[in-house]
Backbone as JSON, one array per atom type, in Angstrom:
{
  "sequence": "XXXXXXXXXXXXXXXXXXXXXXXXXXXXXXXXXXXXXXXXXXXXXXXXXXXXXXXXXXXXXXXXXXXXXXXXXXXXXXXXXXXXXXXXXXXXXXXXXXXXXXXXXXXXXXXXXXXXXXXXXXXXXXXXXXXXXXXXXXXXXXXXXXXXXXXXXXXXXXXXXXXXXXXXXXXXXXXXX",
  "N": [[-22.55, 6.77, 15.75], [-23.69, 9.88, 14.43], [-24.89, 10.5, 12.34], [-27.53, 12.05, 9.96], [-28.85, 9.97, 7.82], [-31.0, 9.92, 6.11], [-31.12, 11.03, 3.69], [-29.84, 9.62, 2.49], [-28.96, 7.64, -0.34], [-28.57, 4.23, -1.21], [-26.56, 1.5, -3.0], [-27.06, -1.92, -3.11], [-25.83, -4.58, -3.26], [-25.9, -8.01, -2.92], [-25.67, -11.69, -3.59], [-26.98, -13.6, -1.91], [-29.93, -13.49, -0.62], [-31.51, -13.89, 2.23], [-29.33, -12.62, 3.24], [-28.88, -10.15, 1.7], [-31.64, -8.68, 2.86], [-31.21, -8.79, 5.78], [-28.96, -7.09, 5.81], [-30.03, -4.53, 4.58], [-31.64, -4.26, 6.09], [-30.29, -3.86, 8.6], [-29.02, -0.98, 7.5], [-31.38, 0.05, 7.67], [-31.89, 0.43, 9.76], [-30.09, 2.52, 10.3], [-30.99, 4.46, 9.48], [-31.19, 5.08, 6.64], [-33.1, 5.43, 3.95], [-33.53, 5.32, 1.42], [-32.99, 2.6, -0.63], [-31.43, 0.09, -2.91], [-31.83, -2.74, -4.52], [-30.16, -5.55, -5.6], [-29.17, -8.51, -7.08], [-27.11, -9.43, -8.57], [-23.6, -8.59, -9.91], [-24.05, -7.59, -12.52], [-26.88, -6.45, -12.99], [-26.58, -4.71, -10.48], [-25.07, -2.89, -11.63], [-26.59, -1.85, -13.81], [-28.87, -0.77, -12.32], [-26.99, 0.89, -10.77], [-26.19, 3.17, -12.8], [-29.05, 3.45, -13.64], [-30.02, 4.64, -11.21], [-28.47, 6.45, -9.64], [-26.74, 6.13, -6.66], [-26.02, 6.99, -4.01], [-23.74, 5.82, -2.34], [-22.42, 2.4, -2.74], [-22.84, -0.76, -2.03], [-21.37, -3.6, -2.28], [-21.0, -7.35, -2.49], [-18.49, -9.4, -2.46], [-18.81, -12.25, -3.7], [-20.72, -12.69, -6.34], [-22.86, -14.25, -9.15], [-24.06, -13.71, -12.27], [-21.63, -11.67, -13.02], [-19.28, -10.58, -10.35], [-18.54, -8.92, -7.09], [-16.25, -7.69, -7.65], [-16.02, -7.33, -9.45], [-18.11, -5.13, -10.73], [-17.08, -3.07, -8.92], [-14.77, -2.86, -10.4], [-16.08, -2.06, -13.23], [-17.74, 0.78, -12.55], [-15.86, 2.02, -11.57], [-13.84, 2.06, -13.93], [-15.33, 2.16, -16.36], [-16.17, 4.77, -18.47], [-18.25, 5.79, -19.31], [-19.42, 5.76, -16.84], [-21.73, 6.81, -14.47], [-20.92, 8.16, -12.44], [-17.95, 7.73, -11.26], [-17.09, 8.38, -9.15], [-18.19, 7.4, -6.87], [-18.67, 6.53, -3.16], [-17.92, 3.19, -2.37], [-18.31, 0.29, -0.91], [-16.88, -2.99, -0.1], [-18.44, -5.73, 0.59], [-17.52, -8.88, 2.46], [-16.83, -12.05, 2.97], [-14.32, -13.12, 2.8], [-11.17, -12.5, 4.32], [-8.61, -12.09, 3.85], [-5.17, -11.12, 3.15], [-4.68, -10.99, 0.82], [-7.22, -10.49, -0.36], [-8.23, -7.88, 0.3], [-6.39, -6.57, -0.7], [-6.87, -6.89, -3.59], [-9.1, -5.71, -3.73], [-8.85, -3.43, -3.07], [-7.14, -2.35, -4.86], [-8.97, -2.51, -6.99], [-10.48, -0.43, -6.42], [-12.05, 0.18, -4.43], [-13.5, 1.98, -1.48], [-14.01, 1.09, 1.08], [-13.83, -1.6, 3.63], [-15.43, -4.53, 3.91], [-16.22, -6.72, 6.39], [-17.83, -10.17, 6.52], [-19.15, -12.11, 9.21], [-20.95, -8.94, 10.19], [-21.57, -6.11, 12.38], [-24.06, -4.18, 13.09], [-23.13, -1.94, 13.69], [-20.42, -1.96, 13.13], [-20.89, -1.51, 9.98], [-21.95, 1.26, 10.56], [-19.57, 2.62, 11.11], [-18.11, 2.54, 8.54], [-19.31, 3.73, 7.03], [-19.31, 6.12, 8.2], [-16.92, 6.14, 8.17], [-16.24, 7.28, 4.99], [-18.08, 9.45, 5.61], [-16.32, 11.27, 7.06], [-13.37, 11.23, 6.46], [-13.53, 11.35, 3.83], [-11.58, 10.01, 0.75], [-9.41, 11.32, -1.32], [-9.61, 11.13, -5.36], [-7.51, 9.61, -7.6], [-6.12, 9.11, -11.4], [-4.83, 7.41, -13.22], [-2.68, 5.84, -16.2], [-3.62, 2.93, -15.76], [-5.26, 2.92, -13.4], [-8.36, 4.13, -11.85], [-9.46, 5.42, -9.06], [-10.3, 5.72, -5.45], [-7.28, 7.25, -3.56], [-4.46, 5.19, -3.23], [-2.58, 5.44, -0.83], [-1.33, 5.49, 1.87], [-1.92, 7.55, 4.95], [-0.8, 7.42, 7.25], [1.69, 7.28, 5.86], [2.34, 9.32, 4.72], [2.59, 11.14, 6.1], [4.98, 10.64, 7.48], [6.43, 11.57, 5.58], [9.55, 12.7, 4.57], [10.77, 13.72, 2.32], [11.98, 14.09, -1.56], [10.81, 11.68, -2.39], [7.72, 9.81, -2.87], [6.27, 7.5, -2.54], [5.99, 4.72, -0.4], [7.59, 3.13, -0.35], [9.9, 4.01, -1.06], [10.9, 5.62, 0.55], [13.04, 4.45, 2.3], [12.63, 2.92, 4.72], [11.97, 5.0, 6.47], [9.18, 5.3, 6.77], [5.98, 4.21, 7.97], [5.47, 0.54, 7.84], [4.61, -1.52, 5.43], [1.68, -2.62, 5.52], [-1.46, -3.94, 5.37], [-4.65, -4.08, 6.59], [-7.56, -4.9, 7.67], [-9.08, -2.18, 7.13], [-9.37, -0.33, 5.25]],
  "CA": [[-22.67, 7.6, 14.56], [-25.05, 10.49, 14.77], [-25.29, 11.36, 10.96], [-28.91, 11.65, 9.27], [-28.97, 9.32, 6.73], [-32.34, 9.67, 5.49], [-31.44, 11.24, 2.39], [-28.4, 8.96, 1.46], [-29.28, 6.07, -1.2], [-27.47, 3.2, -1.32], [-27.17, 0.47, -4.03], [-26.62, -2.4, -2.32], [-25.65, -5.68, -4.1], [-25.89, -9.29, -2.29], [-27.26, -12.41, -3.96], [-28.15, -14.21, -0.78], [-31.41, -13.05, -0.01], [-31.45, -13.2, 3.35], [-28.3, -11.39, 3.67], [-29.85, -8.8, 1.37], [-32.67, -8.22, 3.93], [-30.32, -8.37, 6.94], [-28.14, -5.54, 5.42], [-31.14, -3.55, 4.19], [-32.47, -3.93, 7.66], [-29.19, -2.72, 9.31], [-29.28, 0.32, 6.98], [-32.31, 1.45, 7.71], [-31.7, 0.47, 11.19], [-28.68, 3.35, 10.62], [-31.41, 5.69, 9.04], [-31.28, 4.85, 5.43], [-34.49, 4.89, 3.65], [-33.99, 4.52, -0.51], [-31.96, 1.64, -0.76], [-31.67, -0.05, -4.39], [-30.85, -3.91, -4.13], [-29.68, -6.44, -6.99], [-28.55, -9.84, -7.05], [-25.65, -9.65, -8.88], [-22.93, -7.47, -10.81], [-24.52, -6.56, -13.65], [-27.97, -6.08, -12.25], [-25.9, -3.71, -9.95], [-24.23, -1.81, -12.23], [-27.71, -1.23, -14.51], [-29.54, -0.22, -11.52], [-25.99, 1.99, -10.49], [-27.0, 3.92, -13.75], [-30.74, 4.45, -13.44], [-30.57, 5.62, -10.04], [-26.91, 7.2, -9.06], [-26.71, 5.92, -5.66], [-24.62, 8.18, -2.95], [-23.39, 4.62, -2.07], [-22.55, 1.36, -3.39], [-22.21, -1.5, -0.88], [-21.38, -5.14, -2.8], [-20.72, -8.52, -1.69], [-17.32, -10.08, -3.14], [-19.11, -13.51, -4.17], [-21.69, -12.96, -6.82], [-22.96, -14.32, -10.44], [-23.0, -13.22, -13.29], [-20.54, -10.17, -12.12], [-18.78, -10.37, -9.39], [-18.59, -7.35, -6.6], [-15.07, -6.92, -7.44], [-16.65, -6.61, -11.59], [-18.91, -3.93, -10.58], [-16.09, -1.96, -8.85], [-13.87, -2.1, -11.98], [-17.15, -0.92, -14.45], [-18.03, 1.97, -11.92], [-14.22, 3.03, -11.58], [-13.41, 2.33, -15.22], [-16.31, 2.75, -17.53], [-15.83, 6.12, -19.1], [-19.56, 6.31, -19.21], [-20.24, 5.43, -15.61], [-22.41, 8.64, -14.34], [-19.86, 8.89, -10.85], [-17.06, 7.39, -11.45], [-16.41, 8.49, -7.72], [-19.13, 7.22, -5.83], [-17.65, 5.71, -2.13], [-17.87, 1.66, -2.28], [-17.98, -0.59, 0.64], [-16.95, -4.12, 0.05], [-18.9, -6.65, 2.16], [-17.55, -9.89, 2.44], [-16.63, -13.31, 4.2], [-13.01, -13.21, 2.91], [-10.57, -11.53, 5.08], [-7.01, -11.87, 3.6], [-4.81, -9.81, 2.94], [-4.37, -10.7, -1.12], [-8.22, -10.2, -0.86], [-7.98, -6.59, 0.61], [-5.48, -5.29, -1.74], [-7.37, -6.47, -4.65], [-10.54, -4.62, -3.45], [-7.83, -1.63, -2.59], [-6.56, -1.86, -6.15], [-9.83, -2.3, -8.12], [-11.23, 0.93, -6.31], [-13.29, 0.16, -3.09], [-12.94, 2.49, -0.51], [-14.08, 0.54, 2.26], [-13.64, -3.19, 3.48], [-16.07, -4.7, 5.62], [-16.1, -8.83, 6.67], [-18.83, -11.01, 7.32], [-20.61, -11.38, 9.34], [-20.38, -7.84, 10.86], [-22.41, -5.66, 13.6], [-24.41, -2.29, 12.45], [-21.93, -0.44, 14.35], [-19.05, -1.64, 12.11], [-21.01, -1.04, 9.07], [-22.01, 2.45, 10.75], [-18.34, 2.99, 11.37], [-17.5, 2.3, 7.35], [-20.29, 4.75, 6.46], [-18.65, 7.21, 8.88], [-15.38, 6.98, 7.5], [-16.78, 7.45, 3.91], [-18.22, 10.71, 5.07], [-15.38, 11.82, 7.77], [-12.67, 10.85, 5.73], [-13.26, 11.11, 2.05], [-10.3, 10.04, 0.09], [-8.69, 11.9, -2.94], [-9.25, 10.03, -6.14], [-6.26, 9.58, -8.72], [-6.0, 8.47, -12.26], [-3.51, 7.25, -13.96], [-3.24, 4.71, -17.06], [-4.19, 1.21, -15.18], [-6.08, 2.64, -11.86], [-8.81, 5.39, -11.6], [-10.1, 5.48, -8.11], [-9.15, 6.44, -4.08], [-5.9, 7.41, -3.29], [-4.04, 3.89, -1.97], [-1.62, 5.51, -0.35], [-1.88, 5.24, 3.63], [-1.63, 8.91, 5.5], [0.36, 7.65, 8.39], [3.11, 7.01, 5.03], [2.46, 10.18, 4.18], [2.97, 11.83, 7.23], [6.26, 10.82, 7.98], [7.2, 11.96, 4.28], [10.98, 13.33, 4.58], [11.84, 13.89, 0.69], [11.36, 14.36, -2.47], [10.25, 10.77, -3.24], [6.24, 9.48, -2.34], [6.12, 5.91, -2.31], [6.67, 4.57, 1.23], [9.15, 1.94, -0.7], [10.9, 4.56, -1.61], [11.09, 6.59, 1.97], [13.77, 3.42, 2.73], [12.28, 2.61, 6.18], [11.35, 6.3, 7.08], [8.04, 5.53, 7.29], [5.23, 3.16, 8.51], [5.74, -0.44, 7.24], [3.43, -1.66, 4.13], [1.38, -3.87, 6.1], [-2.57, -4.04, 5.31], [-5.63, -4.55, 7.34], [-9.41, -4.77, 6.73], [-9.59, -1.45, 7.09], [-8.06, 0.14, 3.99]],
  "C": [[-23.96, 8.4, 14.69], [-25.33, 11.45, 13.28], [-27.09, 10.96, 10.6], [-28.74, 11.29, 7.69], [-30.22, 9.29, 5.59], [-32.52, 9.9, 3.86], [-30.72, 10.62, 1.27], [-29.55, 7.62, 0.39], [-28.64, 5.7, -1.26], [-28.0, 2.4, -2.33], [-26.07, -0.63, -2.99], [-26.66, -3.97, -3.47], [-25.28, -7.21, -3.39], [-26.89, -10.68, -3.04], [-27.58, -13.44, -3.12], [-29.31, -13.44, 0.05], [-31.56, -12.51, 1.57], [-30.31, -12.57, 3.81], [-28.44, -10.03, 2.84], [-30.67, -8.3, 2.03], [-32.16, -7.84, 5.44], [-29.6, -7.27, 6.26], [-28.99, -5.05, 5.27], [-31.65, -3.27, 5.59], [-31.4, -3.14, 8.82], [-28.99, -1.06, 8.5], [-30.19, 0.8, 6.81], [-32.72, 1.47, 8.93], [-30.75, 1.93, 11.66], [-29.68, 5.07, 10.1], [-32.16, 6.21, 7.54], [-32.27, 4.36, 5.02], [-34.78, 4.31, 1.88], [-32.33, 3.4, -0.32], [-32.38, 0.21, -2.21], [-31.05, -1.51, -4.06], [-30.69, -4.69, -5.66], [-28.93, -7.69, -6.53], [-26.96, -10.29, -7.55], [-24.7, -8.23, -9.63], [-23.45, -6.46, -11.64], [-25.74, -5.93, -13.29], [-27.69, -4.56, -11.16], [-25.72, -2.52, -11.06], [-25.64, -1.15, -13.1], [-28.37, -0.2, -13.86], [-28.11, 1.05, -11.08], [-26.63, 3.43, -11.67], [-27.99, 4.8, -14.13], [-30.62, 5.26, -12.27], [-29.27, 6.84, -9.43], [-26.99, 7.13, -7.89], [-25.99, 7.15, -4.87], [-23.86, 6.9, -2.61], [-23.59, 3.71, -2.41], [-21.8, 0.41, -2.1], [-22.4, -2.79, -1.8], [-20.8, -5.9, -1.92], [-19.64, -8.89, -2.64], [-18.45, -11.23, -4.59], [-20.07, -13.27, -5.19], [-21.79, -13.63, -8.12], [-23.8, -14.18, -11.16], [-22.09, -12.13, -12.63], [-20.31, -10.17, -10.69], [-18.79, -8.9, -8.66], [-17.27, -6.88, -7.49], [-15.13, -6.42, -9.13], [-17.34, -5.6, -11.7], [-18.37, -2.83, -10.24], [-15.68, -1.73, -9.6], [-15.1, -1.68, -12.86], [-17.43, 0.05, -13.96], [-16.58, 2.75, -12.34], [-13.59, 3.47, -12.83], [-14.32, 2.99, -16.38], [-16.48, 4.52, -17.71], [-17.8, 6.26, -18.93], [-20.62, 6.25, -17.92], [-20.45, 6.69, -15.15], [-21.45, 9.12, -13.26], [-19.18, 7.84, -10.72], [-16.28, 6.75, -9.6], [-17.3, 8.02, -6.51], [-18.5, 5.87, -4.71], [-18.36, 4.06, -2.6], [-17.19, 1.02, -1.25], [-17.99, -1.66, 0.13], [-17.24, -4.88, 0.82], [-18.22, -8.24, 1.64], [-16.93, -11.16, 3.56], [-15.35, -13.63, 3.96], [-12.23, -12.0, 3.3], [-9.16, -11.2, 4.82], [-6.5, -11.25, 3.3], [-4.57, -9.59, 0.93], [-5.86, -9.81, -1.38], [-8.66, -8.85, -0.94], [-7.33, -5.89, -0.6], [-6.0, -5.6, -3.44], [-8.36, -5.86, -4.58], [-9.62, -3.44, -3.82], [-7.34, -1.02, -4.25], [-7.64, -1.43, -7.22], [-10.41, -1.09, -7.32], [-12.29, 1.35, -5.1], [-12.69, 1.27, -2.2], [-12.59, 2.25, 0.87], [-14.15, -0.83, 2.29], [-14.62, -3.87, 4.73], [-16.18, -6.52, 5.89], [-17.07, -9.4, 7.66], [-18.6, -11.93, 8.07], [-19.75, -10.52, 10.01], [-21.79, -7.34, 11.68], [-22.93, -4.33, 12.28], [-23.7, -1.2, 12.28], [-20.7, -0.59, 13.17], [-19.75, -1.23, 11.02], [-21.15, 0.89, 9.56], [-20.45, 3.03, 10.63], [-17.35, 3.13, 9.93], [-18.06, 3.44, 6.75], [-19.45, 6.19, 7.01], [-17.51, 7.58, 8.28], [-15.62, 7.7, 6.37], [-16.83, 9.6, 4.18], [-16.99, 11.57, 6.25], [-13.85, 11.8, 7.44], [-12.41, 10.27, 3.89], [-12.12, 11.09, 1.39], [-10.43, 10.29, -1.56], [-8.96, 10.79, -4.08], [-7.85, 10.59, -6.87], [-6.99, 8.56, -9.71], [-4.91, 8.5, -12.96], [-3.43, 6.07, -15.18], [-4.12, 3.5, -17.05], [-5.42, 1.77, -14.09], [-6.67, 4.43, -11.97], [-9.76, 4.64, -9.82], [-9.43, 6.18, -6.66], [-8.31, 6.53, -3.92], [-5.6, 5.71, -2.57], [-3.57, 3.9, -1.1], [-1.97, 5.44, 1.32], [-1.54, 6.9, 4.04], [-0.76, 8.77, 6.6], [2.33, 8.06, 6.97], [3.27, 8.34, 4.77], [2.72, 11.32, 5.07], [4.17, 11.88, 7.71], [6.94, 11.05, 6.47], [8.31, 12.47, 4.21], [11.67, 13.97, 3.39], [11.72, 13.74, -0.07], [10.91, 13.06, -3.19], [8.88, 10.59, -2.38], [5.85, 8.61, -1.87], [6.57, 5.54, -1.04], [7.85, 3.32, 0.62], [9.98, 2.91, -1.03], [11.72, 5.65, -0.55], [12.19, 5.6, 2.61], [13.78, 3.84, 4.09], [11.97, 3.78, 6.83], [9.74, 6.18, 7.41], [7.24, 4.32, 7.55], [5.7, 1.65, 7.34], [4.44, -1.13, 6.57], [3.16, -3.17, 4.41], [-0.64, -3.55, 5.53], [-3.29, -4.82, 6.29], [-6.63, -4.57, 7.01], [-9.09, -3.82, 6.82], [-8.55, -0.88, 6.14], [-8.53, 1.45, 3.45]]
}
């Protein structure tokens, strides 16, 4: 990755300590110099507020507020200042229920501990080489879910790849979402 990060801010949310300092130290190993940390959800989301990050990187596990509680108040709260700001989920669960509830509450990116620089560089990258569309709709404001290979083999006037009956890629999930 050969972006200059220097001017990005991140809010970064972990409440094990030293995995707060190891991430902080890989992102400013990547370039990244204001970086906003917090222990938990809410602490997150206050500090989200005061500062308006360009990036929000949480950890699944935290308390009070969970990461995946900080995604839904960013995505939902009508009064959150950027609604749209990218979100990287860091965490140590890899499944696939765990993925698609990140995917649903609004993350853009999925990353699984422990990880290298490079993969986080490589999450950051997508972020800015691949910005995805938001949508809103009654239940879900955030990134598009939809996959682009599904959308690529699109044939007809329906959208949904359940609804392309087997025309297109098969609705499988991976970390990378």
């Amino acid at each position: 990755m050969s972006y200059d990060l220097r001017n990005v801010s991140v809010l970064l949310a972990e409440d094990i300590h030293v995995m707060q300092e190891l991430m902080g130290y890989a992102l400013n190993s990547l370039g990244v110099s204001t970086i906003y940390k917090a222990s938990d959800g809410h602490s997150a989301f206050e500090l989200f507020k005061l500062y308006n990050p360009d990036v929000v990187m949480c950890d699944w596990q935290m308390s009070p507020g969970t990461g995946l509680d900080l995604v839904e108040k960013i995505r939902q709260d009508k009064s959150s200042f950027t609604r749209t700001v990218p979100i990287i989920m860091i965490t140590g669960y890899a499944s696939e229920e765990y993925v698609k509830k990140a995917r649903d509450a609004g993350v853009n990116e999925f990353l699984v501990k422990p990880f290298t620089a490079e993969s986080l560089a490589g999450r950051l990258a997508s972020i800015i080489e691949r910005p995805k569309s938001f949508v809103e709709s009654a239940h879900y404001f955030g990134p598009d879910r939809r996959r682009k290979s599904a959308r690529s083999a699109y044939q007809g006037p329906l959208r949904r790849s359940e609804d392309m009956d087997g025309a297109g890629e098969e609705d499988h999930w991976s970390v990378d979402i």
